[in-house]
Phi, psi and omega in degrees: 000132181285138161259174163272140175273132148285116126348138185250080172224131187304315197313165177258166204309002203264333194257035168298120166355337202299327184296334164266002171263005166087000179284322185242160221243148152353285138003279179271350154269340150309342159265024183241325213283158180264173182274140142316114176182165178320169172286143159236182182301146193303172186265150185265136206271109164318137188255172161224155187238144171292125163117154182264133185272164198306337207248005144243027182245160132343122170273075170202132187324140161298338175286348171251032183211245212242081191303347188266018192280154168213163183306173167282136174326160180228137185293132211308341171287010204252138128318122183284176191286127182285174173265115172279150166205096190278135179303153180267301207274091184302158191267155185311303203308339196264343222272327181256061155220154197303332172289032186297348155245025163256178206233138194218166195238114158001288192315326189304140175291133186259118152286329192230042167096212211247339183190144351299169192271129185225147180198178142219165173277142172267153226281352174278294202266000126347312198295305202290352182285348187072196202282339180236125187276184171265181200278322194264028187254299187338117188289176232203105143235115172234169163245011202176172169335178197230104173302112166279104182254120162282171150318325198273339176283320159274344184306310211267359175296141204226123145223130179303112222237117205194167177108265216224062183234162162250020193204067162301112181235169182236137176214146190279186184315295170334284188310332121015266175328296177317312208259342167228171187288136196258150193205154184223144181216143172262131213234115163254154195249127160229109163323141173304318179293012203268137181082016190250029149321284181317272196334306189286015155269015193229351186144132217298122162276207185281358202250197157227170218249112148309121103003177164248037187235045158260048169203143176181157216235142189200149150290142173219134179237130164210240192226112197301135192296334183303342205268314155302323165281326179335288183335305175277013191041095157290138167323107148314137178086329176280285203278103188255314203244179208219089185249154172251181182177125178255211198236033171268171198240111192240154158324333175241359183137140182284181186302146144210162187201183201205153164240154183277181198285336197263339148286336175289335168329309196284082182331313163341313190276334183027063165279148176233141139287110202259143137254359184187139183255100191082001168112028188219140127008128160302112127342152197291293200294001162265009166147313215302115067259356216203116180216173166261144173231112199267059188318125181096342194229174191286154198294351152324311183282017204249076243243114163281173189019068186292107188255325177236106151271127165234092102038020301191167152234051200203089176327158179311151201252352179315135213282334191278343192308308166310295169301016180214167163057035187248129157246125169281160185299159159327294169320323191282162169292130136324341208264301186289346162291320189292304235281308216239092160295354183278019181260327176306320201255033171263115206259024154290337188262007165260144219284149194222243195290150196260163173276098213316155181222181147193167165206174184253139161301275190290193247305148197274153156293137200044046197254117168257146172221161183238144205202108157317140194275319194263038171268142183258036185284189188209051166277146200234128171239131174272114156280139193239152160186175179299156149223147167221196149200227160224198189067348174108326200309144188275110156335106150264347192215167159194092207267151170231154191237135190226079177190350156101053170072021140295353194196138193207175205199136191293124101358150184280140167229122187251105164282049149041281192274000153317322175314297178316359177268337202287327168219178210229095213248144160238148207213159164261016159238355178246019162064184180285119171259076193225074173290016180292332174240025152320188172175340179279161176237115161236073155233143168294149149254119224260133167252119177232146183274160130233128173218155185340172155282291204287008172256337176286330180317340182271343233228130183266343178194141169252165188233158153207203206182131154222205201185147161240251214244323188290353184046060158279164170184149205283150178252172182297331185253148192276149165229110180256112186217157220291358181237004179075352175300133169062028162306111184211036176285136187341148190245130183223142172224139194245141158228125196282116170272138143288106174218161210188140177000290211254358185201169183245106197247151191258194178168056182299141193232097196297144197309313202207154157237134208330175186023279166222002165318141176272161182149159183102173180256346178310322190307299216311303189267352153337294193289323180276017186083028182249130196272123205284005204284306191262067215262153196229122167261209169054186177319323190297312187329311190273338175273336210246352193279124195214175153325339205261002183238038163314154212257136151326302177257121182293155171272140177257073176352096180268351181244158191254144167332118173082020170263059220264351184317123179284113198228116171258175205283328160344297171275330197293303193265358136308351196272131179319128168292321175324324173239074184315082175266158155230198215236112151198134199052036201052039160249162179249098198234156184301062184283015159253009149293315202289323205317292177313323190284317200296132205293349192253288216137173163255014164262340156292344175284304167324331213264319187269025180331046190113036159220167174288101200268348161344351179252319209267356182290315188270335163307326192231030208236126169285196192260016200244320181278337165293312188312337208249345192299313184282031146267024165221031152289139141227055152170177176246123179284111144341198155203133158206185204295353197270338201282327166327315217234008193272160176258151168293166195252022182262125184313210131227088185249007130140012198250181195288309204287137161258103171324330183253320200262150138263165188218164171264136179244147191247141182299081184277323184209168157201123178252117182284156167266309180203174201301341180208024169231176220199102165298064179289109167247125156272128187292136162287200149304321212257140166255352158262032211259125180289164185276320195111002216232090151342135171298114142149333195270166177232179153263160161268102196252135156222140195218181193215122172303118188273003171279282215227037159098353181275126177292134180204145189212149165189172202275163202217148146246148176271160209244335194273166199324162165277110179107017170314185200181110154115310194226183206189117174241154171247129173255147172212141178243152191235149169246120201252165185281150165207187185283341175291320174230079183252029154252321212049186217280157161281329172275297180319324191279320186274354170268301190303330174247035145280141199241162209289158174093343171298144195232180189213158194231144197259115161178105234181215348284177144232180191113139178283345196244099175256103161318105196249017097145171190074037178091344200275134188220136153243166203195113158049065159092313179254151174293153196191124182272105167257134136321294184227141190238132168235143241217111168219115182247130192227128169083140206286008162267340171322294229288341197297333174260343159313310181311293183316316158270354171307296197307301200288311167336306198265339168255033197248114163311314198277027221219128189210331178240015160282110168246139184259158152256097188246111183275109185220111187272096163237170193285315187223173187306309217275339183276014183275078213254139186096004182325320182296309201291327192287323206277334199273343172233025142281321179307300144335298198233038192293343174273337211254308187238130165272113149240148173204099143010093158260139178218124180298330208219085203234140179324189174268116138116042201262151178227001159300188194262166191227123175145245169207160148001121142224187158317267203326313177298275188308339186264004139296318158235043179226139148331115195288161182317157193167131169357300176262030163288148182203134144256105176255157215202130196219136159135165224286142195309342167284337199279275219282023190227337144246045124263318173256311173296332174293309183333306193302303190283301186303253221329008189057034158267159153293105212284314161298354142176069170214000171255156175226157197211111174263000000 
């Protein structure tokens, strides 16, 4: 085994050799001379090792390198190193989304769709891995892409150490290595979210739901940050706080969060800079080249691909540092959490140091044991399961309860990393591994019961609960806030019995199970109308259930009282889609009393016509909008003999949109237009695959907000050309939260934080009205000879489907006699979008199209009309009424319901039928 050497050199770090041995550049050893100034601390001495460093091997995760690579050995008196099993394979899940090269283990649970990658080890085999985890066990939190880091990339990788310092430097990963002493600790990162499944099953917070395998342990090795700040001197007096910022590219900015100074100073505390984890190259989805490693506090604070240290007297101003990691009172909402930004930024509610926990392991969910009724054996089963705690703070207790917490009984608790106290191991890759003169526990600790079969055989549930050194103890009851964080209320598994003449079969059932999988008994009783906050198991459940135990959150009635009607899918896909019914949990419900009210449009009702919409209902529908469904229930769906044979009635005639699928399109380009719209174009699968989309019709684009994991969707028409091939461009105007509007829009706020490779789903067309060219137009169904079209579009969302048929009218050879009237309304110039293209086939076709310019707020010398929409404007600049007449009319609902339709009519037009409201 190598030991470590200290170098004997007189010289000061400044005159090193290195710069003429090629290692640092001119450049960076002048951010190396130290400043003239009173005594500090000596400048730290390059160290060196017998033996080879992560930094003569390839510098690259094993998984883009040597998949059999495994750390250096460990001494047998150690936890030993887990069994890697390093990926081949990038995952199916991965192949369209910008991580599209990192390589992940299948297995892994996804919380939050295929990207960003959010993930945990399911809670068995996390467990069987033992105290140090492997990198492809290891739970996963991102927000966004995976900085595609190369070798030449990590070589040249920098992170910058600056602000309220006397010695700003900047250094790679290497320089690093060199210039401090390298120490490795084993850490265990538990997500704020872990356990937070339970919540969202007593009511949805803001997160998405963790398991209770949001938690897991490695060695990291790098350079203690106390020891880096030494170097750089902070302003005494000045310098309060320690912000980090890695190097992913998010929609608001990159992840950063901040510590105050006087703990990152504090060695104790044991912040680290890591380059490796378990004796390996950082993994993509663990930091690599770089991360902060934070011990005790939650795995947020834990700053991945660490591009700045900044030195402040200000905590990080960084967006998620706020907009995450908060508990909030009980009392707030999720709706009013969005809604009040002065809850983020209260710096009572922000979460630090982690909260003591457990959980049971040991029996597995749906995990059976058989159990004899007459053996008079004393066979013994150990429930096993995790404890941590935070702060550095020691597990001291861990009690089990098998009477449903009236009584409780101490657990064995076995303490992993005390081996690591026992000696003092030196390596030239994990630097001094050494904890001898510790005191602080930042490692889970593994805990066991054992008790009889036949004492388990009485027990309706086991529970458990622990405490730590600060004598915190987990409490019974969940406190439940509107983001979910740090749920560490009794960990209960209820067991369920079989029984027959000669035996007992158990049949344990864990509260939830992770991500959007269904399962558990919280569901289980959720669902039977029990209030799960205050849960009663066993036999007692059914006896003991009265009003007083109401369920917090109500089950919300989708069918109405008396409705007994029989519907087969036959009739079902006979029905005029103009009176749309449709599916949801195999009721049958009515959407044409609805058409007009509904907040999406009534082309969204149209579009699931004589399909099941149960995913996309429940994906984006509140308890308010659930709440109005059973008054258009009629009926229950069938099955009869034709349905057996029945086929889709969709072609494969090669083009991309589906009336029925959403399908994915990936984020190729974003052009800004003006100050507050946004040009997107998505790439198809195909680049010779047609979109499908009729003139006059839109899509439905949905996406998942990556603040705060909620699916949102809305109808779109697209700007790009007619007869595109491959792609799909989107104009978006965005409405962003302000103080004025401050959650702001939901579907836009959800564009505004997509990044390029991302992708969002398509599906469609829809819409009543199709231009099918040569003057020909359908509306609801019938054919109709137009002629003269008047055209009103208002506010910058207006023009896009105005457009679409303007291009096709005017780029139609055979089309010679259709003339337009066009009305395009806005608050100001710059808010005029497509201007060029509108002034430009006015130029073009000036006998055929009349346009004409309204501006709420018009320049000096603006020579449109200035105000709004009135009578006097439509009956001047729309075409008077007539047989081959049409009005299409696009732009906000005050516009179009006092303003154009009463105009339309004092002009004698017939609104019903001859205006379209796209």
């Amino acid at each position: 085994m190598a030991t470590l050497a200290r170098d004997e050199l007189d010289s000061p770090l400044s005159e090193l050799s290195l710069v003429t041995e090629g290692i640092y550049s001119p450049y960076e050893a002048s951010l190396l001379t130290p400043f003239t100034s009173p005594y500090v601390s000596p400048n730290p001495e390059p160290y060196t090792q017998e033996g080879e460093s992560l930094f003569s091997l390839p510098f690259l995760p094993a998984s883009l390198d040597d998949p059999t690579r495994d750390g250096p050995s460990l001494p047998k008196a150690l936890p030993q190193l887990p069994e890697n099993a390093t990926l081949l394979e990038v995952a199916e899940a991965d192949r369209e989304t910008p991580d599209n090269w990192v390589k992940r283990n299948p297995g892994l649970v996804r919380l939050t769709g295929k990207h960003p990658f959010n993930s945990e080890a399911r809670l068995s085999s996390l467990f069987e891995a033992g105290f140090l985890t492997p990198a492809h066990l290891h739970f996963v939190r991102n927000h966004g892409a995976v900085p595609h880091v190369t070798e030449d990339i990590a070589k040249d990788w920098t992170v910058r150490i600056h602000g309220l310092v006397q010695r700003e430097v900047t250094l790679t990963v290497q320089q690093l290595s060199l210039l401090f002493p390298i120490v490795t600790l084993p850490v265990t990162f538990v997500c704020a979210g872990n356990r937070r499944k339970e919540q969202n099953v007593v009511q949805k917070t803001l997160g998405f739901s963790w398991g209770a395998g949001g938690v897991s342990t490695a060695l990291w090795t790098g350079v203690y940050l106390a020891d880096v700040l030494d170097y750089v001197r902070p302003r005494r007096g000045q310098a309060k706080h320690v912000v980090f910022e890695g190097g992913d590219n998010l929609p608001n900015g990159p992840y950063g969060t901040s510590q105050r100074l006087s703990w990152a100073t504090n060695k104790e505390r044991g912040m680290l800079i890591a380059w490796a984890m378990n004796g390996l190259p950082l993994e993509p989805d663990h930091g690599f080249p770089v991360r902060l490693v934070v011990p005790g506090q939650i795995g947020g604070r834990s700053v991945k691909w660490l591009k700045r240290i900044e030195i402040s007297d200000r905590e990080s101003q960084h967006h998620l540092h706020f907009w995450d990691n908060k508990l909030l009172p009980t009392q707030v909402m999720p709706d009013q959490a969005r809604a009040e930004k002065h809850w983020w930024y209260d710096p009572r509610y922000i979460i630090t140091e982690l909260n003591v926990n457990s959980a049971i392991a040991k029996p597995d969910h749906d995990e059976k044991l058989t159990v004899s009724k007459h053996s008079e054996s004393d066979d013994l089963y150990a429930i096993r399961g995790y404890a941590y705690g935070g702060g550095g703070r020691r597990v001291t207790r861990v009690e089990v309860s098998l009477d449903e917490g009236t009584t409780w009984s101490l657990a064995a608790i076995e303490y992993p990393e005390d081996r690591f106290r026992e000696l003092c191991h030196i390596d030239p890759v994990y630097g001094t591994l050494d904890l001898t003169a510790r005191d602080t526990s930042f490692c889970w600790c593994f805990w066991s019961f054992h008790v009889k079969h036949s004492t388990l055989a009485q027990c309706d549930a086991l529970m458990v609960r622990a405490s730590d050194e600060g004598s915190a103890v987990q409490p019974r009851d969940m406190y439940w806030h509107a983001l979910g964080m740090m749920n560490n209320w009794w960990f209960r598994v209820a067991v369920n019995k079989t029984e027959d003449d000669d035996k007992v079969v158990l049949h344990f059932e864990h509260p939830t199970l992770a991500g959007t999988a269904s399962g558990g008994w919280m569901e289980r009783m959720k669902t039977a109308g029990y209030d799960i906050t205050k849960p009663i198991f066993g036999k007692k459940t059914s006896e003991e259930k009265s009003a007083d135990t109401k369920p917090k959150t109500e089950e919300i009635p989708l069918t109405k009282p008396g409705v007994t009607r029989k519907i087969t899918l036959e009739e079902l896909k006979k029905q005029d889609r103009e009176h749309p019914w449709f599916v949801i949990n195999g009721e049958v419900y009515d959407g044409t009393p609805f058409l007009n009210e509904h907040p999406g449009g009534g082309d969204s009702i149209i579009l699931v016509a004589g399909e099941d919409a149960s995913e996309d209902f429940f994906a984006i529908h509140s308890a308010e909008g659930k709440a109005k469904l059973a008054q258009f229930h009629i009926g229950t769906l069938v099955k009869s003999g034709a349905d057996a044979s029945e086929t889709s009635d969709q072609t494969t005639n090669g083009v991309f949109l589906d009336r029925t699928k959403w399908k994915d399109v990936k984020l190729t380009r974003i052009m800004r237009i003006n100050h507050d719209t946004y040009q997107y174009r998505f790439d198809l699968p195909r680049e010779d695959q047609p979109l499908g989309l009729p003139v006059g019709q839109h899509v439905f684009v949905r996406l998942k907000r990556k603040d705060t994991g909620e699916l949102v969707q809305r109808a779109y028409t697209p700007v790009s050309q007619q007869g595109a091939i491959g792609f799909i461009e989107l104009l978006i105007k965005l409405y962003l939260p302000s103080d004025a509007f401050p959650i702001g829009g939901k579907m836009t706020t959800g564009f505004h934080q997509l990044a390029l490779d991302d992708t969002v789903q398509l599906k469609g067309p829809l819409g009543s009205f199709i231009w099918n060219g040569q003057g020909l137009a359908n509306w609801k169904g019938s054919d109709r000879k137009v002629k003269e079209v008047g055209m009103i579009c208002g506010g910058s969302a207006g023009i896009t489907p105005i457009l679409q048929v303007l291009r096709s009218i005017f780029l139609d050879t055979l089309d010679t006699e259709t003339k337009v009237w066009l009305i395009s309304a806005n608050k100001t110039e710059q808010d005029i979008l497509c201007r060029d293209e509108l002034d430009a086939l006015y130029a073009q076709h000036g006998p055929r199209l009349n346009l004409h310019y309204v501006l709420g707020n018009a320049p000096p010398g603006w020579t449109g009309s200035v105000g709004r929409i009135d009578n006097n404007m439509l009956t001047e600049k729309i075409p008077c009424p007539s047989e081959q007449g049409i009005i299409l009319v696009c732009g906000p609902e005050p516009m179009i319901k006092y303003a154009v339709k009463p105009g339309l009519q004092a002009a004698g037009w017939n609104i019903e039928k001859y205006l379209v409201v796209f």
